[in-house]
TIVO-2410 file (N, C-alpha, C; in nm, 3 decimals):
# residues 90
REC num residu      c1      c2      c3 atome chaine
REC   1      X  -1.476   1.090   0.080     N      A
REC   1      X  -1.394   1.138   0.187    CA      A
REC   1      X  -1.316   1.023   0.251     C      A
REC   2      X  -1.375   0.933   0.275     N      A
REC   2      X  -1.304   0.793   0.343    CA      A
REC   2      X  -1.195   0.727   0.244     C      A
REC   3      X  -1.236   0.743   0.150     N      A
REC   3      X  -1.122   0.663  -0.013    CA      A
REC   3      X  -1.039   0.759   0.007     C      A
REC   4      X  -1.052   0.883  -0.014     N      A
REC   4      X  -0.899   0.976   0.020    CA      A
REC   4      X  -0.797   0.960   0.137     C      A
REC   5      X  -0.907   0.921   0.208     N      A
REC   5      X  -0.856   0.881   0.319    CA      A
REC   5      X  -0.749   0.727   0.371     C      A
REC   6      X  -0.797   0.639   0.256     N      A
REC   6      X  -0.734   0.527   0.253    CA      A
REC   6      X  -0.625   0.546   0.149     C      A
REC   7      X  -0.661   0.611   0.053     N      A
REC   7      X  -0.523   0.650  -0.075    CA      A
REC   7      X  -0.422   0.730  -0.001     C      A
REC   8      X  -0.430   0.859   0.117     N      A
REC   8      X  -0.355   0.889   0.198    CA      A
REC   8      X  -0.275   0.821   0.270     C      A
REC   9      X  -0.311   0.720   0.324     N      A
REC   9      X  -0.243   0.597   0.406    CA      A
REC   9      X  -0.166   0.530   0.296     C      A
REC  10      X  -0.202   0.473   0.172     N      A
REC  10      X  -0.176   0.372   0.074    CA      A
REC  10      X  -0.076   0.430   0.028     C      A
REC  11      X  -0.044   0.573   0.058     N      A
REC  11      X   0.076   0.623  -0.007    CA      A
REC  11      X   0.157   0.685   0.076     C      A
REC  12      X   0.141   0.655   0.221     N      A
REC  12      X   0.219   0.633   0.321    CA      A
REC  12      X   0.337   0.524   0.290     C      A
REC  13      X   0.211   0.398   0.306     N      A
REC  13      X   0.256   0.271   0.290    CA      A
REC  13      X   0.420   0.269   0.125     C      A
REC  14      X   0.310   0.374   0.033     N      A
REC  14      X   0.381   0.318  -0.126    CA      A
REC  14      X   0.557   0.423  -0.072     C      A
REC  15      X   0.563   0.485  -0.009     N      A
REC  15      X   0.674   0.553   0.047    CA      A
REC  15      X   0.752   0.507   0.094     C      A
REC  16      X   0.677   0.417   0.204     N      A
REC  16      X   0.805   0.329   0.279    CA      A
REC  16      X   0.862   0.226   0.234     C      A
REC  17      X   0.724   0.174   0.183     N      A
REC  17      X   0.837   0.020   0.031    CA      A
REC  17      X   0.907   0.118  -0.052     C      A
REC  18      X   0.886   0.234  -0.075     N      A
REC  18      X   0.976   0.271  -0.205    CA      A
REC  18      X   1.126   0.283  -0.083     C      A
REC  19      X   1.102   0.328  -0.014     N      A
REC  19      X   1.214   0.331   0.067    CA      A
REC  19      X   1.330   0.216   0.096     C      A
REC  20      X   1.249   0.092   0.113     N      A
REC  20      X   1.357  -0.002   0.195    CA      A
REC  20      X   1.345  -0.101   0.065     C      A
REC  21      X   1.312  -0.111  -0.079     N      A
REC  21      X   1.269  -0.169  -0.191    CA      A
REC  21      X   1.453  -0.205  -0.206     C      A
REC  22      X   1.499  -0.329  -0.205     N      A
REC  22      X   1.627  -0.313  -0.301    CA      A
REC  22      X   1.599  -0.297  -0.398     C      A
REC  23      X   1.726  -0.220  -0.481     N      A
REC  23      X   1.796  -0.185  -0.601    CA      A
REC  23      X   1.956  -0.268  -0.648     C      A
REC  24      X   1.895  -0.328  -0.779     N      A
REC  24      X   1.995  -0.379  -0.773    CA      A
REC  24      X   2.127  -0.281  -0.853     C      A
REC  25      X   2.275  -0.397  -0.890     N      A
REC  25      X   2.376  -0.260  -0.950    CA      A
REC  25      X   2.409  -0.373  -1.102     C      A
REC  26      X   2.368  -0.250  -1.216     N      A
REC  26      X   2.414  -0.350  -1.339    CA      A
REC  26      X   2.579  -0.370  -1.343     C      A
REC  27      X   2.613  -0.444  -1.427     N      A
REC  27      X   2.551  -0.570  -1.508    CA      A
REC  27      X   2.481  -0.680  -1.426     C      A
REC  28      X   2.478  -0.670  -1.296     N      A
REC  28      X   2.441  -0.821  -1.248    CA      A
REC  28      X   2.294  -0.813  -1.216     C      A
REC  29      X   2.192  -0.682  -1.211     N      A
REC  29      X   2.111  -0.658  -1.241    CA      A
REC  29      X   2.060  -0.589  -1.352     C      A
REC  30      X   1.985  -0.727  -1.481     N      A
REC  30      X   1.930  -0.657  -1.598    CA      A
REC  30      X   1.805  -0.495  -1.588     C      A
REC  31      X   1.752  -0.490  -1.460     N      A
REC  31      X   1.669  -0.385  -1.471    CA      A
REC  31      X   1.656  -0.318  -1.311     C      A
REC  32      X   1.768  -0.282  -1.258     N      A
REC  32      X   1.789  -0.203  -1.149    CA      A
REC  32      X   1.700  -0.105  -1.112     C      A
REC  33      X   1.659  -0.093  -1.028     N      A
REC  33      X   1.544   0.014  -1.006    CA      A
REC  33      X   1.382   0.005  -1.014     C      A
REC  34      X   1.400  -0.135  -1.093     N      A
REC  34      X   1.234  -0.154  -1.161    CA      A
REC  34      X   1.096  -0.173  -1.072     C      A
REC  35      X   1.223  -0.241  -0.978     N      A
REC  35      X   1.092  -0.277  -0.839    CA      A
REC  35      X   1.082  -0.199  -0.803     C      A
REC  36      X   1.138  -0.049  -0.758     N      A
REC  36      X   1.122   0.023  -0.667    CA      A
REC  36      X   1.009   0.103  -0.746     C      A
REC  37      X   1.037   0.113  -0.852     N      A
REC  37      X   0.903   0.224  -0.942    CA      A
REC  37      X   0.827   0.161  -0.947     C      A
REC  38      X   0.756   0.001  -0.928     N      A
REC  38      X   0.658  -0.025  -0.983    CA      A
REC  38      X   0.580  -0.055  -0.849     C      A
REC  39      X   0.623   0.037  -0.725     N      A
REC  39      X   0.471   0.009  -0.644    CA      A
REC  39      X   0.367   0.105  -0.688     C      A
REC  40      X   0.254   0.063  -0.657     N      A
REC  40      X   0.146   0.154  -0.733    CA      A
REC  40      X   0.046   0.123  -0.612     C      A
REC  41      X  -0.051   0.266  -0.593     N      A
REC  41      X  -0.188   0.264  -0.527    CA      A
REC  41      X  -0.306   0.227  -0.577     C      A
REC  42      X  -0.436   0.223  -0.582     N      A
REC  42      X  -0.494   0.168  -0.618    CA      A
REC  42      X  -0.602   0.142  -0.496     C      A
REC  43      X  -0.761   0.241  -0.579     N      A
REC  43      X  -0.819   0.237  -0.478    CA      A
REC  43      X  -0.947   0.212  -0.518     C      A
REC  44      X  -1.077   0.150  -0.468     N      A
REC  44      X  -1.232   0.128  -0.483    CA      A
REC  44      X  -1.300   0.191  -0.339     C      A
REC  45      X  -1.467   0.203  -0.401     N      A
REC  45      X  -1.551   0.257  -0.255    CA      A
REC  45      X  -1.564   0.088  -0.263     C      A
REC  46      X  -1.620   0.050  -0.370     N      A
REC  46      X  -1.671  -0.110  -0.322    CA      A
REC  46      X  -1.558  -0.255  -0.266     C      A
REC  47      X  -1.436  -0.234  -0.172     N      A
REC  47      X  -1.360  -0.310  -0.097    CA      A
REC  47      X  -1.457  -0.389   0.006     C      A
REC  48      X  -1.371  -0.434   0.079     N      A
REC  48      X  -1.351  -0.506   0.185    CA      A
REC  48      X  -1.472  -0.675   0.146     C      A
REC  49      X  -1.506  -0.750   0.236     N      A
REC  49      X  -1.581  -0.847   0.224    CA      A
REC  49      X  -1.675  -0.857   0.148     C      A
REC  50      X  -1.752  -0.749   0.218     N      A
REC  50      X  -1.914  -0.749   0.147    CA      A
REC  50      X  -1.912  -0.643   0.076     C      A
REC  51      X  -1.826  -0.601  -0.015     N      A
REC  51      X  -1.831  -0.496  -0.106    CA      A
REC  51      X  -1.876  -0.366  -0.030     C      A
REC  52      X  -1.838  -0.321   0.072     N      A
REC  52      X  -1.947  -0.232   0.080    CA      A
REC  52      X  -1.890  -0.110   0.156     C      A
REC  53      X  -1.708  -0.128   0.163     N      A
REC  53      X  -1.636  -0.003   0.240    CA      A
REC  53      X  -1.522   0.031   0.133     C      A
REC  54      X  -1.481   0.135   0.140     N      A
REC  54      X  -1.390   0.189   0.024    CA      A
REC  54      X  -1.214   0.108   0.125     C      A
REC  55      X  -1.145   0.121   0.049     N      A
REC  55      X  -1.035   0.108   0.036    CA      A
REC  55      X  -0.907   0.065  -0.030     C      A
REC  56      X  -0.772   0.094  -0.019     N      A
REC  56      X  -0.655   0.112  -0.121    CA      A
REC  56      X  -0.593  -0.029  -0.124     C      A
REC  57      X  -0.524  -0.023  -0.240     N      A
REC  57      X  -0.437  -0.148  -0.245    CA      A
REC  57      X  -0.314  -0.106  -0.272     C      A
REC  58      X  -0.196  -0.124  -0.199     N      A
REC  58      X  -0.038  -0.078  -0.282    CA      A
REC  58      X   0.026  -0.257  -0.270     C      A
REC  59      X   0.006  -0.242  -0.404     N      A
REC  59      X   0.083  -0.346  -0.477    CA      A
REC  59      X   0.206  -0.310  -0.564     C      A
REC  60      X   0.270  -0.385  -0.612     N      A
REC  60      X   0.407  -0.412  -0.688    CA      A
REC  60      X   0.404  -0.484  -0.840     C      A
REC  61      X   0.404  -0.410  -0.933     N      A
REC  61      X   0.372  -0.492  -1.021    CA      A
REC  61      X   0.485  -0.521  -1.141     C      A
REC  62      X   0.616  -0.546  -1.065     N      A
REC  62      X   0.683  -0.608  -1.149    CA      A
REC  62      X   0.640  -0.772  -1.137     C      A
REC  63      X   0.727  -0.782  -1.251     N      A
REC  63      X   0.685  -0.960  -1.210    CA      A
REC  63      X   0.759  -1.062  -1.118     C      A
REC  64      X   0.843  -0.983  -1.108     N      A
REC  64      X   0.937  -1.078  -0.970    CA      A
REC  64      X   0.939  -1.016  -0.860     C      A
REC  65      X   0.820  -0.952  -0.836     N      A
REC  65      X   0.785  -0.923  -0.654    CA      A
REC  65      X   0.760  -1.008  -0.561     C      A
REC  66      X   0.709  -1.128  -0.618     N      A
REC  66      X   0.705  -1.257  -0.518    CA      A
REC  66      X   0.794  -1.252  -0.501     C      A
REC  67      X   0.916  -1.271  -0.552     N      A
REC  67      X   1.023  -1.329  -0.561    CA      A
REC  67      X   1.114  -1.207  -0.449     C      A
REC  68      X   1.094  -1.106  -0.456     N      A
REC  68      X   1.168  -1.024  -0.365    CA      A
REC  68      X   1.082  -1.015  -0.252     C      A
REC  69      X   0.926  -1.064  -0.215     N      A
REC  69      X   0.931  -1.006  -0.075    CA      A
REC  69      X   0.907  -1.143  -0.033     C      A
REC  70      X   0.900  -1.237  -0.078     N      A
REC  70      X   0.914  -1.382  -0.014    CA      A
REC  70      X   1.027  -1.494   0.025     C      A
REC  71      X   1.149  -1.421  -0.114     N      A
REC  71      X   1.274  -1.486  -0.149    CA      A
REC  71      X   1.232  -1.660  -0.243     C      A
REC  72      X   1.345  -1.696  -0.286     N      A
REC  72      X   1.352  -1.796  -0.316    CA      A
REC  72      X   1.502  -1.951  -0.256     C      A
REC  73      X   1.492  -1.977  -0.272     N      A
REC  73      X   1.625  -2.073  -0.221    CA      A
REC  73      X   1.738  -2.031  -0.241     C      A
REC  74      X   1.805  -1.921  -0.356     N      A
REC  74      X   1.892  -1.876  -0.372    CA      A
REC  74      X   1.880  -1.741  -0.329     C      A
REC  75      X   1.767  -1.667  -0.263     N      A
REC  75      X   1.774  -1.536  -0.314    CA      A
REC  75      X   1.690  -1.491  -0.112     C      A
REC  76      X   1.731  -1.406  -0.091     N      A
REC  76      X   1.665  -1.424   0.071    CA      A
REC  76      X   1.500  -1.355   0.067     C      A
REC  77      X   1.448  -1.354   0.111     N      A
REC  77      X   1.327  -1.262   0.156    CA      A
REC  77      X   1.360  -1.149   0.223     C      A
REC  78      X   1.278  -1.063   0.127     N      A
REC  78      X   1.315  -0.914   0.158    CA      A
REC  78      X   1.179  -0.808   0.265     C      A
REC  79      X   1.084  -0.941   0.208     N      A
REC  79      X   0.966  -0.857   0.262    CA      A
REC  79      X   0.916  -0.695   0.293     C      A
REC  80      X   0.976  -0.623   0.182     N      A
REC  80      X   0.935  -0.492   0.142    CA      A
REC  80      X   0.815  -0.427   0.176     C      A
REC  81      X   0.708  -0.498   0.107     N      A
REC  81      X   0.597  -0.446   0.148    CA      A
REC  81      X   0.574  -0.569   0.305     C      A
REC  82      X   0.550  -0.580   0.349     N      A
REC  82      X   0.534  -0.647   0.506    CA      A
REC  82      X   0.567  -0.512   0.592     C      A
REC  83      X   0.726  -0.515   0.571     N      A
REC  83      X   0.748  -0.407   0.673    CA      A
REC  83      X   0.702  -0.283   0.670     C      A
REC  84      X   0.659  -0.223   0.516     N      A
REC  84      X   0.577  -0.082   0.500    CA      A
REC  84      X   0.453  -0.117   0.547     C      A
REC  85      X   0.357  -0.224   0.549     N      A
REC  85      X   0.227  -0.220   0.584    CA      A
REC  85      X   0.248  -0.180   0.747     C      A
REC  86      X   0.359  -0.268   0.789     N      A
REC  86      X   0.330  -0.260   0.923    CA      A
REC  86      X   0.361  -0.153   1.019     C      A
REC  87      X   0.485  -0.034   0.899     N      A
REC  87      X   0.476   0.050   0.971    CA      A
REC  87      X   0.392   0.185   0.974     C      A
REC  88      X   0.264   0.108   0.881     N      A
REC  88      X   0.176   0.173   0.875    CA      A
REC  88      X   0.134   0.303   0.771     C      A
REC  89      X   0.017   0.339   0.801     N      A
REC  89      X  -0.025   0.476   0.655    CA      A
REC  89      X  -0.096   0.537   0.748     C      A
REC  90      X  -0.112   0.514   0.902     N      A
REC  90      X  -0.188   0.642   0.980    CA      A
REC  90      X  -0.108   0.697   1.047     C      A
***
């Protein structure tokens, strides 16, 4: 009941990054769209410290998600998921 409960939120969260996720426009982006599909949920009962409370993970699993929610010297920080965590899954 509590893990549903955190996958409910986690896909709060996977909504609002899909929301504010740039997209890029080809040719100058080889794979437009890729970040935005690849947030994913992802959930255990055995989370937190001591293994011992359930909860979700929404991660990004392209490979240049660092790279979009941190930026790089050429490229700004987008912080995608930051602003979905913070505006929350309750």
């Amino acid at each position: 009941m509590i893990e549903a409960e955190m996958v409910r939120r986690g896909e709060l969260i996977k909504a609002a990054a899909e929301a504010t996720a740039p997209v890029g426009v080809p040719p100058g982006d080889p794979h437009p769209g890729l970040y935005r599909a690849s947030v994913v949920v992802t959930s255990t009962r055995r989370g937190g410290r001591r293994r011992d409370r359930a909860v979700a993970y929404v991660t990004n699993t392209a490979y240049y998600a660092r790279w979009v929610e941190y930026g790089t010297e050429r490229v700004p920080a987008h912080h995608v998921m930051l602003r979905a965590a913070q505006a929350g899954g309750g």
